[in-house]
C-alpha positions in Angstrom: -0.6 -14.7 13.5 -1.5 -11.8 11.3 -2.8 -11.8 7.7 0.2 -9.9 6.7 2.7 -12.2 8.3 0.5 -15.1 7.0 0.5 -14.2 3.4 4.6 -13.6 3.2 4.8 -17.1 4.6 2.7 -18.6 2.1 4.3 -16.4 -0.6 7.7 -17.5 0.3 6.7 -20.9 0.5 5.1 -21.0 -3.3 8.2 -19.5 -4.5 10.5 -21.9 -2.5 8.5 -25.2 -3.6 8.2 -23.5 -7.6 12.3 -22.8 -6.7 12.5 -26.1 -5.9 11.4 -27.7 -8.2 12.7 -25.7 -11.3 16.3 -25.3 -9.8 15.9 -29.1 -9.7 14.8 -29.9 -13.1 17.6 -27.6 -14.6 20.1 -29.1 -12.5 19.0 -32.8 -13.5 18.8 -31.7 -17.0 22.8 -30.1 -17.0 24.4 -33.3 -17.0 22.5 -34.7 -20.0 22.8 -32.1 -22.1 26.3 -31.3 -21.5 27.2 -34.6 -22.3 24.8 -34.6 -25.2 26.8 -31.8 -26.7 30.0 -33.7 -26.1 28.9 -36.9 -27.6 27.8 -34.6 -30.6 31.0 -33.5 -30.9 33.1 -36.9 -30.7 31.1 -38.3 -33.3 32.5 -35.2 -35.0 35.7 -35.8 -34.3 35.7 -39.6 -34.5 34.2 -39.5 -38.4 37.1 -36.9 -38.9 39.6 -39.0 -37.8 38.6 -42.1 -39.2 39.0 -40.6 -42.7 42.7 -39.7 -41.9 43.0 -43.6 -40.4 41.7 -45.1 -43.8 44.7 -43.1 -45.5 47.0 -44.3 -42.4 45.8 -48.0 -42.8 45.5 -48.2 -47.0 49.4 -46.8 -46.6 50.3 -49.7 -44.3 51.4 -46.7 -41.6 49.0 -46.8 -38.8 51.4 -46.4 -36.2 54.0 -44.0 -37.9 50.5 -42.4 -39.8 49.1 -38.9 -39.4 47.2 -40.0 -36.1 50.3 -41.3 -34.5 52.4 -37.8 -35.3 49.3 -35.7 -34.4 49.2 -37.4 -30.8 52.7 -37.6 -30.5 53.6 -34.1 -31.3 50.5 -32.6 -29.1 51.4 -34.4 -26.0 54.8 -32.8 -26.4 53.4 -29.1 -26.5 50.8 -27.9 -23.7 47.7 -26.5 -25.0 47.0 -23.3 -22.3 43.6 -22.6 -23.9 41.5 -20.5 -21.4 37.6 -21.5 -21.4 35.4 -19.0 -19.7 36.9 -19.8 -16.1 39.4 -22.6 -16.7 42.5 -23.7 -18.2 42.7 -26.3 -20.7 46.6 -27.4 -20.3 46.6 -31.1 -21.9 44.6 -33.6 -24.8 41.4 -35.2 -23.1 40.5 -37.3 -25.6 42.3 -40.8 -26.6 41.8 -42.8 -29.7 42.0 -46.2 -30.3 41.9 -48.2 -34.0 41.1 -51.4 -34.7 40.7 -53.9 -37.3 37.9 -55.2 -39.1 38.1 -58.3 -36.2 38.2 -55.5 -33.4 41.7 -56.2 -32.3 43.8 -53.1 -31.3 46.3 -51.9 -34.0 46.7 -48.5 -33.1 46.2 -46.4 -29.2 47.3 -42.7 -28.4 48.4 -44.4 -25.0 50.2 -47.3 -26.3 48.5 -49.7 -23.6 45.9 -51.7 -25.9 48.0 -52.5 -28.7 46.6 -56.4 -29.8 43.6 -56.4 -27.6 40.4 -57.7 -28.9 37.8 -55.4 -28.5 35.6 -56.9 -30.8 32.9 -57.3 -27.6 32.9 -53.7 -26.5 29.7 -52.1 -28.0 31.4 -49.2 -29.5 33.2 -51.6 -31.8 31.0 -54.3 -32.3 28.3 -52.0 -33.7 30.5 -49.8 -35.8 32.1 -53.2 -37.5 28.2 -54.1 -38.4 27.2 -50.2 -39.3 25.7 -49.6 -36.3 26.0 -46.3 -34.2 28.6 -47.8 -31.6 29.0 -45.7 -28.6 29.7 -46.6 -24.9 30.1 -45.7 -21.2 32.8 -47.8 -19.0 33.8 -46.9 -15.5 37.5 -47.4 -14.5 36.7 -47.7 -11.4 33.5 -49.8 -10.4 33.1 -48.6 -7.3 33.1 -44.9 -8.5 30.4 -43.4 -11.0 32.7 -40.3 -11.5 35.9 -42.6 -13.0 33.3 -43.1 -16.1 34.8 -42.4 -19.8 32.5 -42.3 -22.8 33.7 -43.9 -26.1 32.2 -43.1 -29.8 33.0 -45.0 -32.3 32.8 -44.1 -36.5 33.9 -46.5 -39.4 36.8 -46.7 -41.8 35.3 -47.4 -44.6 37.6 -47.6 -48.1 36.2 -45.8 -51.0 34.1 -48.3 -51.8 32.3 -48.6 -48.5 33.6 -51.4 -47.3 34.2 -51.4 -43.2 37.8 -52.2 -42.9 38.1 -51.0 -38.8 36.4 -48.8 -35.9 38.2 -45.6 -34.4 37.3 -44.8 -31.0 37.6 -41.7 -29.6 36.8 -41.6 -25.5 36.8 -39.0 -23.4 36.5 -38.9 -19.2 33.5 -37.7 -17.8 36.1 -36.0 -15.1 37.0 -33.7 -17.3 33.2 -32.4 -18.2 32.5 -32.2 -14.1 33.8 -28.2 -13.9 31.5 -27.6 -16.6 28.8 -29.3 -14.6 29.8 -28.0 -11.2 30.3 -23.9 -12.5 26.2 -24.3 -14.3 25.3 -26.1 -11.0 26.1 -22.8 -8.9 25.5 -20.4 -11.1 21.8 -22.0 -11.2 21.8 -22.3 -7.1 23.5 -18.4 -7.1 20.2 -17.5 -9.6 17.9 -19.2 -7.3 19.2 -17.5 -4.3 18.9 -14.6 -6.3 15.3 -14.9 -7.0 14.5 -15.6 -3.3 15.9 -12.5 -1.9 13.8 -10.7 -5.0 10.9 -12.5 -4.2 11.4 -12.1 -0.7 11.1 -8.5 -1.3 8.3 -8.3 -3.7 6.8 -10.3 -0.7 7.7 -7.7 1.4 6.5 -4.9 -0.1 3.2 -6.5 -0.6 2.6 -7.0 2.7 3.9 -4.2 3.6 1.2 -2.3 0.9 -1.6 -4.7 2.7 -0.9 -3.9 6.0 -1.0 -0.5 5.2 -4.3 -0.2 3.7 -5.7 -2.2 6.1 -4.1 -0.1 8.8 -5.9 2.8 7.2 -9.2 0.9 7.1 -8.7 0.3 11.0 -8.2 3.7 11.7 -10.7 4.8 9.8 -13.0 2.3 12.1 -11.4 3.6 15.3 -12.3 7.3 14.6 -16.1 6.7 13.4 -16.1 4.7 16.6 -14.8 7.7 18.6 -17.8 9.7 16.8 -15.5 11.4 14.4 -16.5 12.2 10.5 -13.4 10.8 9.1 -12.4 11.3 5.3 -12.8 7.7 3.9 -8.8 7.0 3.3 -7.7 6.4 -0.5 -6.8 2.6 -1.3 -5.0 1.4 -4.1 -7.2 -1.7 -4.7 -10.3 -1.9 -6.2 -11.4 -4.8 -3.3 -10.4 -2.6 -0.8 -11.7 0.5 -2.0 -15.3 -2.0 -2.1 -15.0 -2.9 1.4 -13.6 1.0 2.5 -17.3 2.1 0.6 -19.3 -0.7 2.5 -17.9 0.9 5.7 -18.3 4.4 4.7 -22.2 3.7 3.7 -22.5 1.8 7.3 -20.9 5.2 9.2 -23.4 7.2 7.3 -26.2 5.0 8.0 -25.5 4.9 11.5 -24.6 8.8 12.2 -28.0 9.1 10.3 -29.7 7.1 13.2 -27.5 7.9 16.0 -28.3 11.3 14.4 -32.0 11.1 14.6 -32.1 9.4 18.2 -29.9 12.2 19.7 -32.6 14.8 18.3 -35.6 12.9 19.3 -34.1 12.3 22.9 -32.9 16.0 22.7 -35.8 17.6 21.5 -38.4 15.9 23.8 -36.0 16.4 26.7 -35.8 20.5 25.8 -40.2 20.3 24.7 -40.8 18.9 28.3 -40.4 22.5 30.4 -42.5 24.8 27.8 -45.2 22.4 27.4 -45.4 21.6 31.5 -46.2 25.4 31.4 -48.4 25.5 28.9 -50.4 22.2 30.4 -50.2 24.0 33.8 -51.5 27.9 32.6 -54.4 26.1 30.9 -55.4 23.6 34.0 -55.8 26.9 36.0 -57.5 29.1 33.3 -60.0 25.9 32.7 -61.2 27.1 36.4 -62.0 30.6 35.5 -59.3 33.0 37.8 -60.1 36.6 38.0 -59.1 38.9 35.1 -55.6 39.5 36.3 -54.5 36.2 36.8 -56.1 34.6 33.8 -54.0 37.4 31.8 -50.9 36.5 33.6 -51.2 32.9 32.7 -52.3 33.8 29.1 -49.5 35.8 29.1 -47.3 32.7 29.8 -49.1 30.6 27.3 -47.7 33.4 25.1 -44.3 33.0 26.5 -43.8 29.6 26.4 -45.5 29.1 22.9 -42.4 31.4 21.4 -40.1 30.0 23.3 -41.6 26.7 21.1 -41.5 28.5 18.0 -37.5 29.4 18.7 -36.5 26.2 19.5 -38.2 24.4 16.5 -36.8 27.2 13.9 -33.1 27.1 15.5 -33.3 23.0 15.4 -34.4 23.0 11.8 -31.6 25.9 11.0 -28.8 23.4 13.2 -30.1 20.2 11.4 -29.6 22.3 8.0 -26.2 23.1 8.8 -25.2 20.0 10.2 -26.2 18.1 7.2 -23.7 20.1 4.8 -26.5 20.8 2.4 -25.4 24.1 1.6 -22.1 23.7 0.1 -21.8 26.6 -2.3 -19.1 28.6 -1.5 -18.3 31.5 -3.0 -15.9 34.9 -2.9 -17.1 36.4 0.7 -15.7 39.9 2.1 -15.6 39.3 5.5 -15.0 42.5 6.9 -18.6 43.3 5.0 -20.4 40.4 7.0 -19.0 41.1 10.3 -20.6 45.1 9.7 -23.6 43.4 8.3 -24.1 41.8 11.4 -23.0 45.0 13.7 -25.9 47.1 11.6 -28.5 44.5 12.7 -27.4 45.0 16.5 -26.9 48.6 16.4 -30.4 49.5 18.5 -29.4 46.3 21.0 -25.9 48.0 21.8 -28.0 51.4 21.9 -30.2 50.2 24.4 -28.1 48.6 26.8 -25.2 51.2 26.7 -22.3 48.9 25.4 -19.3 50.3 24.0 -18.7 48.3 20.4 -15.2 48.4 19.7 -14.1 47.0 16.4 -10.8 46.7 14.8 -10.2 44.4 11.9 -7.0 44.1 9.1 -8.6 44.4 5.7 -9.5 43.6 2.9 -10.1 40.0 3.8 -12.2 37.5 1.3 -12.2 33.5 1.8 -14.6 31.0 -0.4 -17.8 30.6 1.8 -20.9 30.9 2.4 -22.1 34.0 3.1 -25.7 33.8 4.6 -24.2 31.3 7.3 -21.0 33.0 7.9 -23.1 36.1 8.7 -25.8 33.8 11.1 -22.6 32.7 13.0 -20.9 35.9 13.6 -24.8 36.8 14.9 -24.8 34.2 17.1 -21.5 35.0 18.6 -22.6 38.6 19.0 -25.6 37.5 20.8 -24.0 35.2 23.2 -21.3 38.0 24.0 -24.3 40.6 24.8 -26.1 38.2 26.8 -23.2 37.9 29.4 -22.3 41.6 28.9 -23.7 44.1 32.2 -24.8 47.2 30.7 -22.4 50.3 30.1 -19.9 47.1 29.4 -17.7 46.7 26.5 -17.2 44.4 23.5 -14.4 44.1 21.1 -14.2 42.3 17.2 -10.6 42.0 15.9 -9.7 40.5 13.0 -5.7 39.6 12.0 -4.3 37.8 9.9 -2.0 34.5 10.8 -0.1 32.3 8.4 -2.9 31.2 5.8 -5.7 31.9 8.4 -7.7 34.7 9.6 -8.7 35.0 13.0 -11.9 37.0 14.3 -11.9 37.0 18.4 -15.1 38.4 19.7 -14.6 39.1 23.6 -17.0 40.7 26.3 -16.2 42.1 29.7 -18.7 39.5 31.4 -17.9 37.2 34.3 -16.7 34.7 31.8 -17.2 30.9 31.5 -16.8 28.5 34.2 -14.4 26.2 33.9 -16.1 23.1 33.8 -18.5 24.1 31.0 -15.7 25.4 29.1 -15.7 22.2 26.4 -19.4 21.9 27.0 -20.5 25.5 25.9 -20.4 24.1 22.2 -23.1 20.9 23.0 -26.0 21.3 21.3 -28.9 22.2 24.0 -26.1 23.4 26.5 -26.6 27.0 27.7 -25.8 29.0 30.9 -28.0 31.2 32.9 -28.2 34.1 31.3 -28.1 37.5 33.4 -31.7 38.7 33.0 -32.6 36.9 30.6 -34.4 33.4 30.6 -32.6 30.0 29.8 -31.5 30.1 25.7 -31.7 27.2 23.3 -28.3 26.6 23.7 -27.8 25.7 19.7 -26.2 29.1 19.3 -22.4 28.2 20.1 -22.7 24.5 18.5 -24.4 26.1 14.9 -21.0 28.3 15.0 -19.0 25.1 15.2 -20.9 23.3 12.2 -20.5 26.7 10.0 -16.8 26.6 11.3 -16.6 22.9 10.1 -18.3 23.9 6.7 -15.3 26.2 6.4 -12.8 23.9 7.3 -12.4 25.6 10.3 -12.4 26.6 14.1 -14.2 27.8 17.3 -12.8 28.2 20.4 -14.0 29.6 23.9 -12.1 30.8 26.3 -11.6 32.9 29.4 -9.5 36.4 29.2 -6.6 37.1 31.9 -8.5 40.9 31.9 -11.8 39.2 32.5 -14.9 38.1 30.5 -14.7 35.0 27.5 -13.1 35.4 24.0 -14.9 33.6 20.9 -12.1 32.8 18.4 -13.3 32.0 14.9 -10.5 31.1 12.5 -10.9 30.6 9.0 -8.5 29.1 6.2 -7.8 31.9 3.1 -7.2 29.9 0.2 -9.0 29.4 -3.0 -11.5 27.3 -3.7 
């Protein structure tokens, strides 16, 4: 199962057991309390009402009394009060009066009239002033048939008790109450699922993502890109995003070394077998002429030594980035820099220079390499050009970039070295000319890099390879 997935599920099941729980509690607490509130407010009514009964029962009226009109006269006329989401239509409450014995002189139903209900506790602890309050179920078999009674005193003025009223009221009539807090509480919980559910979500959602960008990152430094460590919102994940980042670097740094050292001793090998093999024959003293010839070589092969070790430091300087500072660069004035340098080369060999570039043109670089690059491109495309041959630079502008395509009339490149040529230490014959380092073309890609951007080789339709070097214009 994934992480992700995982940590919804446990997510969902916190807030479902907290939900629980809580929804729970509340819902065990609304019974209580509403019938808390409605004891509080028959003892209210049952005090009231016992003051009008003393008047009733000192006037020798308790059945033809205040009480006795009030619930006749109310029973008469419907209430139609509307509560929240209900109806009130008809009197829930009933009252009952008794004597200072407990028997039954007065009932709004008329049903109890000379009972003795000196044993039920509401009126056996009023008549001792006691609280007196009860709960009595109708029907024994069913809790909701309950009906709560509260009891107050009639006291006369001088505080003698002289009878309890009781004032009861069904528990039936509180269940709407009950049942409407009971769903809106399970309607809230629901509620907060589907918002936690969401949160959840979007978390996961947010984790997944991040750690989707981690893998990716992984994938391309394991395809031997030089990806941009990817932003994370999370200062964990930023830690472990770092961790990988100093790991990549710590491995291109060795994979980096071992390519050169493998490289280098591979591309050391040939010069220094000549070198070895012109001295074995000079140790045995050869004529004049042939000891020259072989001196010669020595000669040869040492500069060929010298080449290789300058151009490997100059590729390992550029493919380190050290030299980040970029500045305003005219490159119409490095691309003549570099023809003025080749000027005698083209002279010698009879090749027609043909150069047409859209000006003024200035991007933030570096100068020194951008002018090395262009040099290198040059050389490569007078290597493979036959005398009394051509080369053309153009230089045009295209949507944000500008594009420099050096071509030569030459025989072109084969195809299947066509996404070598840019290797380091892969070269092509030359025509008349020994083997090259072959870190020409892959020191213009690393400048290109530096400049966020591209090289290309390819063959023309008319003949001959094009170099296309394209560079981003935009400020620094």
């Amino acid at each position: 199962m994934r992480i992700g997935l995982r940590l919804l599920l446990c997510f969902l099941l916190i807030v479902i057991v907290a939900g629980f729980f809580v929804m729970n509690i509340f819902i065990q607490e609304v019974k209580p309390g509403v019938r808390s509130a409605t004891e509080g407010m028959m003892v209210d009514t049952a005090n009231l009402l016992a003051q009008i009964a003393e008047q009733d029962i000192r006037n020798g009226k308790i059945s033809q009394g205040h009480i006795a009109q009030a619930f006749s006269d109310i029973n008469h006329a419907p209430i139609g009060a509307k509560i929240d989401f209900f109806v009130k239509k008809s009197m829930d409450y009933q009252v009952y009066i008794t004597d200072s014995n407990g028997i039954v002189i007065y009932d709004s139903n008329g049903k109890a009239v000379g009972q003795d209900y000196s044993r039920w506790n509401d009126v056996y602890l009023t008549l001792r002033g006691k609280y007196g309050a009860r709960s009595t179920r109708i029907d024994p078999d069913d809790s909701s048939s309950s009906v709560m009674y509260v009891a107050a005193p009639i006291k006369t003025s001088d505080g003698k008790i002289i009878g309890s009223l009781t004032v009861s009221k069904p528990n039936q009539t509180m269940q709407p109450v009950i049942q409407r807090s009971e769903l809106r509480m399970k309607i809230a919980s629901i509620i907060l699922l589907g918002i936690a559910l969401v949160i959840g979500i979007i978390f996961v959602w947010w984790i997944n993502r991040s750690i989707s960008r981690l893998v990716r990152y992984a994938s391309e430094v394991a395809d031997g890109h030089a990806p941009t460590l990817p932003k994370l919102d999370s200062p964990e994940l930023n830690s472990l995003g770092q961790a990988l980042e100093s790991m990549r670097i710590k491995l291109e740094g060795k994979d980096y070394i071992e390519n050169y050292v493998h490289t280098l001793t591979h591309e050391l090998k040939s010069p220094l077998a000549a070198i070895r093999g012109a001295a074995e024959i000079l140790q045995e003293m050869p004529p004049q002429p042939v000891a020259q010839r072989f001196i010669n070589n020595i000669k040869q092969q040492n500069e060929r030594l010298q080449l290789l070790v300058d151009r490997m430091l100059q590729q390992a300087q550029v493919e380190s980035r050290i030299r980040q500072e970029l500045a305003p660069v005219d490159l119409a004035e490095v691309l003549n820099n570099v023809i003025n340098t080749k000027e005698t080369l083209f002279t010698h060999r009879h090749i027609t220079l043909q150069c047409n570039m859209e000006t003024p043109v200035t991007i933030y670089g570096d100068k020194l390499l951008l002018e090395q690059a262009f040099s290198n491109l040059l050389d490569n495309a007078l290597d493979f050009t036959p005398e009394q041959g051509e080369i053309g630079i153009t230089g045009e502008f295209m949507n944000g970039y500008y594009r420099i395509i050096v071509a030569d009339n030459g025989a072109g490149v084969p195809d299947y070295a066509l996404d070598k040529v840019f290797n380091r230490f892969y070269s092509l014959p030359r025509p008349d000319k020994a083997k090259s380092t072959g870190l020409g073309l892959s020191f213009v890609r690393e400048v290109a890099a530096i400049h966020q951007g591209t090289i290309s080789l390819v063959n023309s339709e008319q003949g001959g390879a094009q170099a296309i070097f394209i560079v981003p214009i935009k400020d620094k």
